[in-house]
C-alpha positions as CSV (number, residue, x, y, z in Angstrom):
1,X,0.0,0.0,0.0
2,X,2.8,2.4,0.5
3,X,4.3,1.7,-2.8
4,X,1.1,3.0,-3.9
5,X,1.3,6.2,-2.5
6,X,4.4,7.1,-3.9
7,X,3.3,6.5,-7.1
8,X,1.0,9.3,-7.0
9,X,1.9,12.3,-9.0
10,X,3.7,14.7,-7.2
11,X,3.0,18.1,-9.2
12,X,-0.3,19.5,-8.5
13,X,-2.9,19.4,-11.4
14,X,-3.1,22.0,-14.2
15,X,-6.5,23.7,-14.4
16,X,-8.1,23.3,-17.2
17,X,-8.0,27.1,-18.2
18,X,-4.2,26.5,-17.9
19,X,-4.2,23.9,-20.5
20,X,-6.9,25.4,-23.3
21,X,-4.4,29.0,-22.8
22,X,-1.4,27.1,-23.9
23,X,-2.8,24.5,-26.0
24,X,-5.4,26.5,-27.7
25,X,-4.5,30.0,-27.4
26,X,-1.0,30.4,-27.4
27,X,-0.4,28.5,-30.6
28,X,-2.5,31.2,-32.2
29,X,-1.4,34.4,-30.5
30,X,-4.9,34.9,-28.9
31,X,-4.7,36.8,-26.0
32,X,-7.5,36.0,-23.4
33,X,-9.6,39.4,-25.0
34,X,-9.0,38.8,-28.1
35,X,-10.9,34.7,-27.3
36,X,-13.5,36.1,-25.1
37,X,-13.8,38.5,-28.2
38,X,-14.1,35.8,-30.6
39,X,-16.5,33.4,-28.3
40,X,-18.6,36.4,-27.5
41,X,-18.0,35.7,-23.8
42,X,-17.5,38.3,-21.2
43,X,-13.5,38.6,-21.0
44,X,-13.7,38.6,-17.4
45,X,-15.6,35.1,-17.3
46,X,-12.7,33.5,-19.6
47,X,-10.0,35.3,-17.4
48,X,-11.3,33.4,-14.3
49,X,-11.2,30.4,-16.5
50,X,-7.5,31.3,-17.8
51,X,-6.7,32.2,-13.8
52,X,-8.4,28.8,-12.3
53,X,-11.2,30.8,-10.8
54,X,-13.5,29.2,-13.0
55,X,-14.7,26.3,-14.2
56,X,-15.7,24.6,-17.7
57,X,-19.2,24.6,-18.1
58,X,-21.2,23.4,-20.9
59,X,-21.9,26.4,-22.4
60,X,-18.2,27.7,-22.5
61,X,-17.6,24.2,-23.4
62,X,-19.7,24.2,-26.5
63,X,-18.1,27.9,-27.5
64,X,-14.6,26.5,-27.4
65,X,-15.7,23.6,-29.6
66,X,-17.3,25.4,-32.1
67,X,-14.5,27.8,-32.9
68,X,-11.7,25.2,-32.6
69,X,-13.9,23.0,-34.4
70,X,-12.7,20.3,-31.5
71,X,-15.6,18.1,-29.8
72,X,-16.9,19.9,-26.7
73,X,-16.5,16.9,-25.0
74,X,-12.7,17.5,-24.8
75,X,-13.1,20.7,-22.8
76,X,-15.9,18.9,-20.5
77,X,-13.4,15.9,-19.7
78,X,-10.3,17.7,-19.1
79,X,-12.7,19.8,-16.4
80,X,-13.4,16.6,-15.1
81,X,-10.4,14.9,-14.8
82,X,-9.0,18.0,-12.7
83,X,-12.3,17.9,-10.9
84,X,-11.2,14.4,-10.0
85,X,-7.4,14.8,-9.4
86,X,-8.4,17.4,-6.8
């Protein structure tokens, strides 16, 4: 049981936001305005997101699916496996 234990990851987990800002909008030189801009979202709701404040819900999932032309279903499960790492 102890060997267990130390397999567990020992960084903490990247929010979400974290991940679709450098995956997502880095790549592309969107700044967190300029995405809010484009997925006609408040830039202050995305910047929670961005800052961990917030978390993926379905509608922002659905917006970042339909302009990165990704499955929202991405965005939803990497909410909730750092939902479940936590």
């Amino acid at each position: 049981m102890t060997r267990q234990k130390e397999k567990i990851n020992k960084y903490p987990p990247v929010h979400p936001g974290k991940t679709i800002q450098r995956q997502f909008f880095a790549p592309l030189n969107l700044s967190t305005e300029e995405a809010a801009q484009a997925l006609k979202i408040p830039t202050y709701q995305l910047q929670d997101l961005v800052d961990g404040r917030n978390k993926i819900d379905l509608e922002i999932a659905y917006r970042l699916g339909r302009y990165f032309q990704i499955e929202p279903e991405l965005f939803l499960n990497l909410q909730q496996r750092y939902d479940f790492e936590v």
